[in-house]
ChimeraX commands (.cxc) that place a marker at each C-alpha (Angstrom):
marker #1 position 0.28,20.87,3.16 radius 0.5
marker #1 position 3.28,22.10,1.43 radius 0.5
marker #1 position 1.81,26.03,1.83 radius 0.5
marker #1 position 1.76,24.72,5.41 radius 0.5
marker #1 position 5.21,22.84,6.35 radius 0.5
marker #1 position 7.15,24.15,3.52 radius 0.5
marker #1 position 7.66,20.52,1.96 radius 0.5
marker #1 position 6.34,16.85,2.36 radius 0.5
marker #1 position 9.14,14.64,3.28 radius 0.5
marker #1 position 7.37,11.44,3.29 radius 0.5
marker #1 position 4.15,9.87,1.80 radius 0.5
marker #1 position 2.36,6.52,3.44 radius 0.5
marker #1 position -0.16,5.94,1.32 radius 0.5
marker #1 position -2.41,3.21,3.39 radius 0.5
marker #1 position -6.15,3.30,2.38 radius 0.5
marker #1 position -7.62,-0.01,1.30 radius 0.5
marker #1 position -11.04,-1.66,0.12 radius 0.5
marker #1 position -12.12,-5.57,0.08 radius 0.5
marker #1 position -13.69,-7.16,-2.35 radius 0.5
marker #1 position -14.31,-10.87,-2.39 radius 0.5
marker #1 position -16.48,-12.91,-4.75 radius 0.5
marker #1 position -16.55,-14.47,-8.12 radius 0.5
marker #1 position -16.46,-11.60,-10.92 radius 0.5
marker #1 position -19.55,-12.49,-12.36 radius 0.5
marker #1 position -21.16,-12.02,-8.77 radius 0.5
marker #1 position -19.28,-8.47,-7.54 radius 0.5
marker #1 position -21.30,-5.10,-8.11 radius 0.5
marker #1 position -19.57,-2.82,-11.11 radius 0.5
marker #1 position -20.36,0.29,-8.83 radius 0.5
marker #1 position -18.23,-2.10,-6.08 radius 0.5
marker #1 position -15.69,-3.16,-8.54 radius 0.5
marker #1 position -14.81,1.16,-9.18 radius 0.5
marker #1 position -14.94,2.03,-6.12 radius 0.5
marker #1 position -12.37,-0.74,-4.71 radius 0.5
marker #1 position -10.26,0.44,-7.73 radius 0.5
marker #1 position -10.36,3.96,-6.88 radius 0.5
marker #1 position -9.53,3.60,-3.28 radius 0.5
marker #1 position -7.29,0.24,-3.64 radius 0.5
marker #1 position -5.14,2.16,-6.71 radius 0.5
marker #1 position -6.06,5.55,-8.22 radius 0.5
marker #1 position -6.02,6.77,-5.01 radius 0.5
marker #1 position -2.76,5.56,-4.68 radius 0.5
marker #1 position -1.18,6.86,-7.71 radius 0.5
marker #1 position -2.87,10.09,-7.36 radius 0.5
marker #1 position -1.66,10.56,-3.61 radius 0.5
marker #1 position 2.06,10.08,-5.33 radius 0.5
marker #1 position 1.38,12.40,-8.37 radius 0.5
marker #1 position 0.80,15.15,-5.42 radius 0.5
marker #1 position 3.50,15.15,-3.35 radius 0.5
marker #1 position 6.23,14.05,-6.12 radius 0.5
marker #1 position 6.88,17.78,-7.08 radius 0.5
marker #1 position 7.81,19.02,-3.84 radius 0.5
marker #1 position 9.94,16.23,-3.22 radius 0.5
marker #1 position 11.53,16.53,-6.35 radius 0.5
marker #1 position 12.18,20.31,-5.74 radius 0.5
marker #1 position 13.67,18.92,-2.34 radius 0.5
marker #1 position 15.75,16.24,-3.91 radius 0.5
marker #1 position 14.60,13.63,-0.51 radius 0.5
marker #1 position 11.67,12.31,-0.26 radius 0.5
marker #1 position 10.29,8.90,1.26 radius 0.5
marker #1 position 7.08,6.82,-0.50 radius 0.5
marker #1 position 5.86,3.66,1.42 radius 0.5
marker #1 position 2.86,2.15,-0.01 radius 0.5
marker #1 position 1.42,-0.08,2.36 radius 0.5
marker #1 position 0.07,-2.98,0.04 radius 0.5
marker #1 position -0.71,-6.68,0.75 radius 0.5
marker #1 position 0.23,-10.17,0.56 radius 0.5
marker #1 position -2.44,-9.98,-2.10 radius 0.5
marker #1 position -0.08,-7.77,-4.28 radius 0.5
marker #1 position 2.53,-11.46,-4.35 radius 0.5
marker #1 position -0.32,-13.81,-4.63 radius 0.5
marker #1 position -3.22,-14.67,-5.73 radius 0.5
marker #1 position -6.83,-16.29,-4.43 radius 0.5
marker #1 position -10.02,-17.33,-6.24 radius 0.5
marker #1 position -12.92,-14.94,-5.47 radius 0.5
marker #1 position -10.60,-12.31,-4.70 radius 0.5
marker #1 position -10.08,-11.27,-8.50 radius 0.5
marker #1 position -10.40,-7.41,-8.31 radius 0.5
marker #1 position -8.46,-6.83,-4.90 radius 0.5
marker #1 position -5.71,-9.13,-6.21 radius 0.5
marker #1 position -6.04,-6.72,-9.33 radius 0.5
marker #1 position -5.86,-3.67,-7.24 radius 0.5
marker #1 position -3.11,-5.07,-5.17 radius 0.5
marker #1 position -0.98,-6.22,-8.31 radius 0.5
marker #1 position -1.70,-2.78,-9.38 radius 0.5
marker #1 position 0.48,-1.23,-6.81 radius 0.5
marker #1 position 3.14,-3.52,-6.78 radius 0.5
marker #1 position 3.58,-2.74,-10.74 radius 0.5
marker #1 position 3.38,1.01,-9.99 radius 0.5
marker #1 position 5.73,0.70,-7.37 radius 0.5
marker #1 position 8.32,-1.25,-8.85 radius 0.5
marker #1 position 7.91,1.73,-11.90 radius 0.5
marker #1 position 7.82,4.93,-9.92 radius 0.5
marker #1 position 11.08,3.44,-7.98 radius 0.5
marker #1 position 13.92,4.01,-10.55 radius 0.5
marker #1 position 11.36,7.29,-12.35 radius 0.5
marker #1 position 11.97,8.67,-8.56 radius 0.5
marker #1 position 15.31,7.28,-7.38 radius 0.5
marker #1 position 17.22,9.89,-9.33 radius 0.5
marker #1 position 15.42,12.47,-7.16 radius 0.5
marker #1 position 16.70,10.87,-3.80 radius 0.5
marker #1 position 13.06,9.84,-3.31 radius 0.5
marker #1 position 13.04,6.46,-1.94 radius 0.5
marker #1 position 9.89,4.41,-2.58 radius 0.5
marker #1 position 9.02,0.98,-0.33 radius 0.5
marker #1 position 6.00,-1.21,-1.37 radius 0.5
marker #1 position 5.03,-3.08,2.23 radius 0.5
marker #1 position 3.22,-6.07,1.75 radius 0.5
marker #1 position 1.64,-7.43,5.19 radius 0.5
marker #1 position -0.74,-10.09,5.52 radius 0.5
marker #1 position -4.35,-11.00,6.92 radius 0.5
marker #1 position -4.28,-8.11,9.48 radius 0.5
marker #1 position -6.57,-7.15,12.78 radius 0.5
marker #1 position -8.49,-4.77,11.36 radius 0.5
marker #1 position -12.38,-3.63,10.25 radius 0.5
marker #1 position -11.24,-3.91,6.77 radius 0.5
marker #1 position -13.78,-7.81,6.18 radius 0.5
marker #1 position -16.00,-6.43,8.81 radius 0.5
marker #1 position -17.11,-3.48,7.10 radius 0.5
marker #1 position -18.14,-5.37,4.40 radius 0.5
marker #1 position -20.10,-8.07,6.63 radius 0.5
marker #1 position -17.28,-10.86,6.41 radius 0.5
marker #1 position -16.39,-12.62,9.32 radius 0.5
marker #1 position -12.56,-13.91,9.33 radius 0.5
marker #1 position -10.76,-15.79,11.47 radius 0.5
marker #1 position -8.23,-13.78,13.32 radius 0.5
marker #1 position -6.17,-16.36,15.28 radius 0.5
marker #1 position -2.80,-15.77,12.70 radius 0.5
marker #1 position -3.62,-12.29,12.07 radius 0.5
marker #1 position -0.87,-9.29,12.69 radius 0.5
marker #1 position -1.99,-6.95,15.23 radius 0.5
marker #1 position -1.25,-3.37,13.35 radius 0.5
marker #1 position 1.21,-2.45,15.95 radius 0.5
marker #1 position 3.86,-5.15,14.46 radius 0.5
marker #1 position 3.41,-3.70,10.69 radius 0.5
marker #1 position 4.27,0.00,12.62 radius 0.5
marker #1 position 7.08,-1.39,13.81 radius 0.5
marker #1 position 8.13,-2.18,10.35 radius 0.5
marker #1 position 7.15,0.73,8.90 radius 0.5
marker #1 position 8.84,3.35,11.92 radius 0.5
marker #1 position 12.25,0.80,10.77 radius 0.5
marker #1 position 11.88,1.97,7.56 radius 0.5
marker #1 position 10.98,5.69,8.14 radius 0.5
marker #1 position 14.56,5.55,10.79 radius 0.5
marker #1 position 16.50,4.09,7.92 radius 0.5
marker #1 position 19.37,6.27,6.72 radius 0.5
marker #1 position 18.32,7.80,3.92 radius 0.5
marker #1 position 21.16,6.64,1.34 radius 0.5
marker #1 position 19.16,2.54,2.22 radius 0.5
marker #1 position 16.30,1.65,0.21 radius 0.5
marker #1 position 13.89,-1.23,0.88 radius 0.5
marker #1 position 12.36,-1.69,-2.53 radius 0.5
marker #1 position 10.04,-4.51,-0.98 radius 0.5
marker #1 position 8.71,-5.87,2.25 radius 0.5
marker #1 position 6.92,-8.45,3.21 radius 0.5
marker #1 position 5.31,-9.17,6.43 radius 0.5
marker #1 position 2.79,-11.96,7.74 radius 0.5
marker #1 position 2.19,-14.28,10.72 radius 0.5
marker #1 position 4.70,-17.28,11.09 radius 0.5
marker #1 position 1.47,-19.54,11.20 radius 0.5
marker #1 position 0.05,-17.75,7.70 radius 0.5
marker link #1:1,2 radius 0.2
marker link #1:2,3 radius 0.2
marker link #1:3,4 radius 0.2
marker link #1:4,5 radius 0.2
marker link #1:5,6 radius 0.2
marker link #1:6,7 radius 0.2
marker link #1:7,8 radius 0.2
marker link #1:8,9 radius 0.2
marker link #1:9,10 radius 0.2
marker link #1:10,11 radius 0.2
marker link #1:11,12 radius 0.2
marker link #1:12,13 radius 0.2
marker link #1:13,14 radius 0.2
marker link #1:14,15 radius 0.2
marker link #1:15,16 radius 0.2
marker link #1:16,17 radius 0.2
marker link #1:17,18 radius 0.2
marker link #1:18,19 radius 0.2
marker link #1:19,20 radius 0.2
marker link #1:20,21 radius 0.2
marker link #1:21,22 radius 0.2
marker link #1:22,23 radius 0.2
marker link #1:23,24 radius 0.2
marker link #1:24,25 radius 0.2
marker link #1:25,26 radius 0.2
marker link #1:26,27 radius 0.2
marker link #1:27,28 radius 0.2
marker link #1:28,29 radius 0.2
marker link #1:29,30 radius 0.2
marker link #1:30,31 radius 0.2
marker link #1:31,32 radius 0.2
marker link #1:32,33 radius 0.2
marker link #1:33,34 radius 0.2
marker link #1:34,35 radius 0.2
marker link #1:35,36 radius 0.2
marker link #1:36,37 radius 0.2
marker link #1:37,38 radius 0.2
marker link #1:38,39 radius 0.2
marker link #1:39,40 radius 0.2
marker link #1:40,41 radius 0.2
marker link #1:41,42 radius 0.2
marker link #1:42,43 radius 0.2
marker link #1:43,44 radius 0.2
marker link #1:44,45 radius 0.2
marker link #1:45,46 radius 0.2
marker link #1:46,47 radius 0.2
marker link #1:47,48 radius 0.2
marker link #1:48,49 radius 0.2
marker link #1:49,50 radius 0.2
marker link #1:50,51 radius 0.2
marker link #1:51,52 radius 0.2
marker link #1:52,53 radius 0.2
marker link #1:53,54 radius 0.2
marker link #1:54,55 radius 0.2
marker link #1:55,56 radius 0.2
marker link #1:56,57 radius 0.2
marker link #1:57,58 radius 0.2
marker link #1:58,59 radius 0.2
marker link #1:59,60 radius 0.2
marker link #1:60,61 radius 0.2
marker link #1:61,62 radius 0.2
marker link #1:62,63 radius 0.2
marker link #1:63,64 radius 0.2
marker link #1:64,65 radius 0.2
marker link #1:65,66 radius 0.2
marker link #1:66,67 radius 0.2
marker link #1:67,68 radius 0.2
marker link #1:68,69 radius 0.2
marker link #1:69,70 radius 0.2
marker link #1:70,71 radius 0.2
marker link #1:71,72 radius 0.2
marker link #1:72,73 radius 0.2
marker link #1:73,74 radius 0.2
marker link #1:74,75 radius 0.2
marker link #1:75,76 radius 0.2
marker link #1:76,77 radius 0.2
marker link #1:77,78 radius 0.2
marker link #1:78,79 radius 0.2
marker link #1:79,80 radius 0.2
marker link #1:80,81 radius 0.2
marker link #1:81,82 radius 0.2
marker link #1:82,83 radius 0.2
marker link #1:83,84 radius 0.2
marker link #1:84,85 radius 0.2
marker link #1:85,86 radius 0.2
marker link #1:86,87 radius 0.2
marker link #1:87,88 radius 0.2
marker link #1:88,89 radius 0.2
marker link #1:89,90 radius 0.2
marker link #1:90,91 radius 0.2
marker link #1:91,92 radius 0.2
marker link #1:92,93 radius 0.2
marker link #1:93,94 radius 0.2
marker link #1:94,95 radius 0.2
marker link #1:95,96 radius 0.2
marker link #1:96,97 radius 0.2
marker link #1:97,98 radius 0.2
marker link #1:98,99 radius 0.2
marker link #1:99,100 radius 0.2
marker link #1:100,101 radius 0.2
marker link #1:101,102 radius 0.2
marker link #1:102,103 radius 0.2
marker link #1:103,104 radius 0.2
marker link #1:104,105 radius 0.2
marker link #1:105,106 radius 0.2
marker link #1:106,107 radius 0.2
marker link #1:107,108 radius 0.2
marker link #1:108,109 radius 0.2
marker link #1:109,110 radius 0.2
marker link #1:110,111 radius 0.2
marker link #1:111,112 radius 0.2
marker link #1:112,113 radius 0.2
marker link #1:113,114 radius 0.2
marker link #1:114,115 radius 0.2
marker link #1:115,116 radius 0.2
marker link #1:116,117 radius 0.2
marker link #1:117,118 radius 0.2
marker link #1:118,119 radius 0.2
marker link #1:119,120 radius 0.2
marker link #1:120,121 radius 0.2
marker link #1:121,122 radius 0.2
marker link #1:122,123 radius 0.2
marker link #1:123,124 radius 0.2
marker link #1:124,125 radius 0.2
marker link #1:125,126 radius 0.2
marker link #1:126,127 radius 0.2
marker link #1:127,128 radius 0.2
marker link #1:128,129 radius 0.2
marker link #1:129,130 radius 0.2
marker link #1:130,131 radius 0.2
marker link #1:131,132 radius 0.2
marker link #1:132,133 radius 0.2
marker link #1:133,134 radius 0.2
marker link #1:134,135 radius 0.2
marker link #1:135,136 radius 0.2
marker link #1:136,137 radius 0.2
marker link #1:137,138 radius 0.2
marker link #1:138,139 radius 0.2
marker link #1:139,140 radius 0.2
marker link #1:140,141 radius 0.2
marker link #1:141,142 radius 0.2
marker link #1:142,143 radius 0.2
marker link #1:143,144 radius 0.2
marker link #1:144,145 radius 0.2
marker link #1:145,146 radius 0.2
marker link #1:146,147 radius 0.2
marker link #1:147,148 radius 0.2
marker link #1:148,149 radius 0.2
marker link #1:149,150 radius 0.2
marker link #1:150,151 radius 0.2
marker link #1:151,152 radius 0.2
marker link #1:152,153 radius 0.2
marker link #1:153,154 radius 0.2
marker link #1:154,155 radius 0.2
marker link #1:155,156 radius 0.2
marker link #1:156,157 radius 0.2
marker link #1:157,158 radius 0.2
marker link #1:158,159 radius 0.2
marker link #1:159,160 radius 0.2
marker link #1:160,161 radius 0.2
view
């Protein structure tokens, strides 16, 4: 990318696993890979692109995370875990980057339109969901934010949720 473009000015790290069930129940190979996509991922994808944005002295970071990442729910131990994961690293990359100009935003949505229950073979009731196009919105207000603003946290999630 950066041989590319010359730099990365901004970073939206959004890939996410489910997981539901009590521990005792939930696959180990299941369990790694939820924390690999969920938060090592994450971290990784931030470990990348930090250097050029430090060399640029700008940068933008918006980790889209989940209501999960406030709260917690039984049988949903190791996404909560994941989810808690990236508000911690978050809320510790923030000042670590802040004297670089890099602005970093941890997005937390809730229950959202998407495959994400499908694809593992969950059916969910979608009545209260967001539709993905209102978290955009949020997350194109915070990409057109001057760049001296910072939004260390947002959360987002149906009136009726």
């Amino acid at each position: 990318m950066v041989e590319e473009y010359g730099k990365i000015d901004c970073l939206i790290n959004d890939a996410g696993l489910w997981i539901q069930g009590e521990i005792s129940d939930n696959d180990q190979s299941r369990i790694q890979q939820v924390v690999d996509v969920n938060l090592t991922g994450l971290i990784f994808a931030t470990k990348a692109v930090a250097p050029s944005m430090k060399e640029n002295k700008k940068g933008l970071i918006i980790n889209i995370n989940s209501q999960a990442g406030f709260y917690a729910k039984t049988e949903r131990s190791v996404y909560t875990a994941t989810k808690w994961g990236v508000t911690g690293f978050t809320k510790s990359i923030q000042p670590e980057l802040a004297k670089y100009n890099i602005r970093v935003t941890d997005v937390h949505p809730g229950k959202m339109k998407t495959s994400l229950f499908e694809k593992v073979g969950i059916k969910k009731d979608f009545k209260n969901a967001l539709n993905p196009p209102k978290v955009a919105r949020v997350i194109r207000f915070i990409l057109e934010t001057d760049e001296d603003v910072v939004f260390p946290e947002i959360g987002i999630k149906n009136i009726q949720n």
